[in-house]
C-alpha positions in Angstrom: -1.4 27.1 -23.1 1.4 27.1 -20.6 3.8 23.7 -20.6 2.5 21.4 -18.9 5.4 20.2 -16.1 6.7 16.8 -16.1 7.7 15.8 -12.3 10.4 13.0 -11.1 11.8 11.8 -8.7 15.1 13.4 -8.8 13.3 16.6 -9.0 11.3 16.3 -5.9 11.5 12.7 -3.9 14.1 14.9 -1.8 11.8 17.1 0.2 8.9 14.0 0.3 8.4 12.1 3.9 6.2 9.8 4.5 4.4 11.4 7.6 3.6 13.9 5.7 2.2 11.8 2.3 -0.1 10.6 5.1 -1.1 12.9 6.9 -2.0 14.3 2.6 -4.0 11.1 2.3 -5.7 12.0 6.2 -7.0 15.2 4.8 -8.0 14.0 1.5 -10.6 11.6 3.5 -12.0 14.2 5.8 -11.7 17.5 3.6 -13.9 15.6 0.7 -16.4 13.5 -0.3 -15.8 9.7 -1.4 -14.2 9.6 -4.8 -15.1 8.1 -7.9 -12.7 5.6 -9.3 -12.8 3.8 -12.1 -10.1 1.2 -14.5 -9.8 0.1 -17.8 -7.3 -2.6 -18.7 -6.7 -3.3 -21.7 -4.7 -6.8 -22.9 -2.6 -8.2 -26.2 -1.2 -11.1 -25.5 0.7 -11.1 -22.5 1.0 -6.9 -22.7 -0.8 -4.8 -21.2 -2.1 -1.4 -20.8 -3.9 -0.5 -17.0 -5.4 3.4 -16.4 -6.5 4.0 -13.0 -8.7 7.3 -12.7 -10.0 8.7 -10.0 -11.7 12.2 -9.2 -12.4 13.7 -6.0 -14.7 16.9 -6.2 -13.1 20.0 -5.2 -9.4 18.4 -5.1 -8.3 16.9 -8.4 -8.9 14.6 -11.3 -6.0 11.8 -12.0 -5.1 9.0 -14.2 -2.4 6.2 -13.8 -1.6 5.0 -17.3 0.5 2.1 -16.7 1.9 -0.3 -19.3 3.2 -3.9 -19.0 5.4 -5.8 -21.3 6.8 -8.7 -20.0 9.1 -9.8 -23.0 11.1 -6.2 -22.5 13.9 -8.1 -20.3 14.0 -10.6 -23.1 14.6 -7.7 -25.9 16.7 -5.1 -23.1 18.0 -6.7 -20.0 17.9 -3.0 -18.9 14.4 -1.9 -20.1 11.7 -2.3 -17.5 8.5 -4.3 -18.1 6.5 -1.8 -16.5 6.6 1.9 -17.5 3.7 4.6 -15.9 2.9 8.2 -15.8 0.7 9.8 -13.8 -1.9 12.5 -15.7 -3.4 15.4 -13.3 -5.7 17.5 -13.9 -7.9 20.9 -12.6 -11.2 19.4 -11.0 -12.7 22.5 -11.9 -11.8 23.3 -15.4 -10.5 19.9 -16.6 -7.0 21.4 -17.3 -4.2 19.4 -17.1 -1.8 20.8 -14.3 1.2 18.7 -14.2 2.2 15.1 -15.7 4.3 12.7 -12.8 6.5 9.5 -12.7 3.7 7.1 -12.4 6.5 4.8 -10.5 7.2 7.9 -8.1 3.7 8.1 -7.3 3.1 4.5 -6.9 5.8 3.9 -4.4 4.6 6.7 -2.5 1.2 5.8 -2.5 1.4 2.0 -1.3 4.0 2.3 1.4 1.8 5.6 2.3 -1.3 3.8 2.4 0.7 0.9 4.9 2.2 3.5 6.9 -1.5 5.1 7.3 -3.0 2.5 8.2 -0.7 1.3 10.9 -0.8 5.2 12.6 -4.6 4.3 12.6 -4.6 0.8 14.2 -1.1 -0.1 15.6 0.2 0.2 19.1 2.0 3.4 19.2 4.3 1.6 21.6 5.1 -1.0 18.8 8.9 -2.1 19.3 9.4 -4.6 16.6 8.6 -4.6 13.1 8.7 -7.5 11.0 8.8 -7.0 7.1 8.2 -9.9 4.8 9.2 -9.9 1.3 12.2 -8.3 -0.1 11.5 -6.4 -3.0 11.4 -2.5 -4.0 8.0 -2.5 -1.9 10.0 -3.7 1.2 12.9 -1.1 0.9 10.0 1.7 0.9 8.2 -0.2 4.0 11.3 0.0 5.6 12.2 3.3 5.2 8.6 4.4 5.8 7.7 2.4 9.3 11.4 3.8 10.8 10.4 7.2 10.0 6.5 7.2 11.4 7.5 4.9 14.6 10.6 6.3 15.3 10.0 4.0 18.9 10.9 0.8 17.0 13.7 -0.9 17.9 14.2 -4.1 15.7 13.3 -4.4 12.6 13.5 -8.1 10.9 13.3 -8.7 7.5 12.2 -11.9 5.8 12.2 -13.6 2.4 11.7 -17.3 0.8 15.4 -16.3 -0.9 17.4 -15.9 2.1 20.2 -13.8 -0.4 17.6 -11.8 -1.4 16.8 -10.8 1.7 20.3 -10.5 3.3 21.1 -7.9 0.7 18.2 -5.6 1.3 18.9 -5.9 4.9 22.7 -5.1 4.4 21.4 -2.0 2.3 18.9 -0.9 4.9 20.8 -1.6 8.2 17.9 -4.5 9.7 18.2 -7.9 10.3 17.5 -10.7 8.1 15.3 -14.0 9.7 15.2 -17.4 8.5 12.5 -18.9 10.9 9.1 -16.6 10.1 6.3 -18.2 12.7 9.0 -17.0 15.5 9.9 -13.8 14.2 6.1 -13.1 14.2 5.3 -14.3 17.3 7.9 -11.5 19.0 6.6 -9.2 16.4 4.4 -6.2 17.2 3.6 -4.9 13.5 3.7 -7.3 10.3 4.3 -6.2 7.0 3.6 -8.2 4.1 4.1 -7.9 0.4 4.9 -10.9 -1.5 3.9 -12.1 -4.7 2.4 -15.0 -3.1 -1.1 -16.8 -4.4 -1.5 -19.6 -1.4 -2.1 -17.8 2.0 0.8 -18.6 4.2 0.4 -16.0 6.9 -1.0 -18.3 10.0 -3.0 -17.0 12.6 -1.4 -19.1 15.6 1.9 -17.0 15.2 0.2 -13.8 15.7 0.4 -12.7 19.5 -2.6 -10.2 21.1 -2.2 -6.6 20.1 -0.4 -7.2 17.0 -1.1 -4.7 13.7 -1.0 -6.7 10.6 -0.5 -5.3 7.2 -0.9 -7.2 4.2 -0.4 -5.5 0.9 1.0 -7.8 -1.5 -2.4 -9.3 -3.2 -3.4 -7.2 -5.4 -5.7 -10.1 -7.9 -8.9 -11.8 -7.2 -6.7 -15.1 -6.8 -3.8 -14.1 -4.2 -3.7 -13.8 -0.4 -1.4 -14.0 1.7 -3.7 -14.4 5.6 -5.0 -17.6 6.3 -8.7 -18.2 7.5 -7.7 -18.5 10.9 -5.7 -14.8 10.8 -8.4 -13.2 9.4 -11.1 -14.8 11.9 -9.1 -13.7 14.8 -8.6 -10.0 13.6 -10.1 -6.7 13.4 -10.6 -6.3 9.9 -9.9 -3.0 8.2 -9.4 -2.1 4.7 -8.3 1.4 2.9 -11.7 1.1 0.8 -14.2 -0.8 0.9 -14.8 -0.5 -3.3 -11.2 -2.0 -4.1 -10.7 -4.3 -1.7 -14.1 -6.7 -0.9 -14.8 -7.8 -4.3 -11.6 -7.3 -6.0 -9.0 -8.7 -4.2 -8.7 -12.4 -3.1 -7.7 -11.6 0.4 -10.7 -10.9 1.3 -13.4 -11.9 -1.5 -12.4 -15.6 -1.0 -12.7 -15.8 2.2 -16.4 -13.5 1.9 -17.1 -16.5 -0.8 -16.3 -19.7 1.0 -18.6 -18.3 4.3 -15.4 -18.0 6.4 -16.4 -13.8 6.9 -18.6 -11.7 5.8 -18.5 -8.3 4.0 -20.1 -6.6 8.1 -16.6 -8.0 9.1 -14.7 -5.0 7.7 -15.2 -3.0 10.5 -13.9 0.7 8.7 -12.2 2.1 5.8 -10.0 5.4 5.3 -13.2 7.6 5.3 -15.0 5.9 8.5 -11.2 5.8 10.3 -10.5 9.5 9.4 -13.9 10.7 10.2 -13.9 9.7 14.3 -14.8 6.0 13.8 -13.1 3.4 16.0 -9.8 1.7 14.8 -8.3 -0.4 17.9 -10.1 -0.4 20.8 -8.0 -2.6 23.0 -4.1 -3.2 23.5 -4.6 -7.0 22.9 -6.8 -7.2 19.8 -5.2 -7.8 16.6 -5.8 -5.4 14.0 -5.4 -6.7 10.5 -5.6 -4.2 7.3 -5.6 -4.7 3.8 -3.7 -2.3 1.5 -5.5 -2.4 -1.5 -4.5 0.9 -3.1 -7.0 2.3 -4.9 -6.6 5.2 -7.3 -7.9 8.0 -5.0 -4.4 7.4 -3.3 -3.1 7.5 -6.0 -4.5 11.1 -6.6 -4.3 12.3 -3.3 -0.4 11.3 -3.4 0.2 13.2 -6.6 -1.9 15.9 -5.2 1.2 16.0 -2.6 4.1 15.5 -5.1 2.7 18.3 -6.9 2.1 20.1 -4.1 5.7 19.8 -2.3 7.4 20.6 -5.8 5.8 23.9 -6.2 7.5 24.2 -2.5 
């Protein structure tokens, strides 16, 4: 059997653009049927060991084998606590094709997945962007919006560590905010990824026509929208099967009465298959990012794709 290639990022992150990863994730929802996903975590202690698989008939099979070890910094200031790598394989023979940089494909994927949802739901006249959070997810959301809305012309960044966030926006040529409720309120796209558990996001700074995208809860106990965003919003997820039940951003809320899972008006399939996104300039459109691992796949389906050339 041939060898099997290992891909990273210094061998291909050059030629990738985040139109094009979504316009790859556009075609994977309308060129195939839904996909069946599936994890297994598996815990010792505080380490851990997460596989995402997903396959999608007639495109791919694909596993995200990540690992996380928390005491690494402790052991190696310079060893990461989370190492991945992404395992493809032939849908029709089962043969593996091509092993990836599971972080390459992550970062890909979620600020793909953002940047996909906002084409499908924002106002393509959006002039100001709003990021909150300053961490690696930020940088990429940065990067990603300014490429697909080239028609933005500020771009605000905000953190709860005001240093933090000053040198990613020194880095990345944006401004840094201290007072959020007014950048949002001027804002016409919000992106969120923090590492927050209490919601904080409050509905009365979001003006009409505003695109919301929340990505940072990821566990059945974080948000980041309060009740009264998420009751004044078009709601729209990436999938429906990782996001209702699974995420707290949305299964809280379904639990405590204050929506209801007929509140999540489309996903990626429904939105990439002719059904409705925004139907007005002054609704607000509010999407979760929940990143399930058919994006995963469909990105490394592109990765592998663009490095072939």
């Amino acid at each position: 059997m041939s060898t099997i290639p290992f891909l990273q990022a210094s061998d291909v992150e050059h030629n990738l653009s985040w139109m094009d990863v979504s316009d790859a994730m556009i075609n994977g929802h309308k060129q195939h049927e839904r996909a069946d996903i599936d994890d297994i975590l598996f815990k010792h202690g505080d380490d851990a060991m997460l596989n995402r698989a997903a396959w999608i008939k007639g495109a791919g099979i694909g596993v995200k084998t990540a690992t996380i070890f928390p005491e690494n910094l402790k052991r190696n200031p310079v060893l990461p606590s989370i190492h991945a790598v992404f395992s493809l394989f032939d849908d029709q023979t089962g043969v593996p094709t091509a092993l990836i940089d599971g972080t390459l494909v992550t970062k890909w994927k979620t600020a793909g997945d953002s940047i996909l949802g906002a084409r499908l739901l924002a106002r393509k006249d959006s002039k100001v962007l709003t990021v909150v959070g300053a961490g690696a997810v930020a940088a990429s959301l940065i990067d990603a919006y300014r490429e697909v809305f080239p028609g933005l012309e500020t771009i605000q960044l905000w953190n709860r560590t005001f240093e933090k966030a000053q040198k990613l926006a020194d880095e990345k040529g944006v401004i840094t905010i201290e007072n959020l409720p007014e950048a949002i309120e001027c804002s016409d796209i919000v992106s969120s990824a923090t590492m927050t558990i209490e919601p904080f996001l409050n509905g009365d700074w979001f003006k009409p026509g505003t695109h919301v995208d929340l990505i940072g809860a990821y566990r059945p106990d974080m948000r980041e929208a309060q009740d009264n965003l998420l009751t004044k919003s078009r709601l729209f997820v990436d999938a429906r099967e990782t996001t209702i039940h699974d995420i707290g951003e949305l299964r809280i809320p379904i639990e405590r009465g204050v929506i209801g899972e007929n509140d999540i008006i489309a996903d990626f399939y429904d939105l990439c298959n002719g059904a409705a996104g925004r139907t007005s300039d002054d609704e607000i459109t509010l999407f979760k990012n929940g990143g399930g691992a058919h994006l995963d796949l469909m990105t490394a389906l592109y990765i592998q794709k663009t490095a072939k050339g």
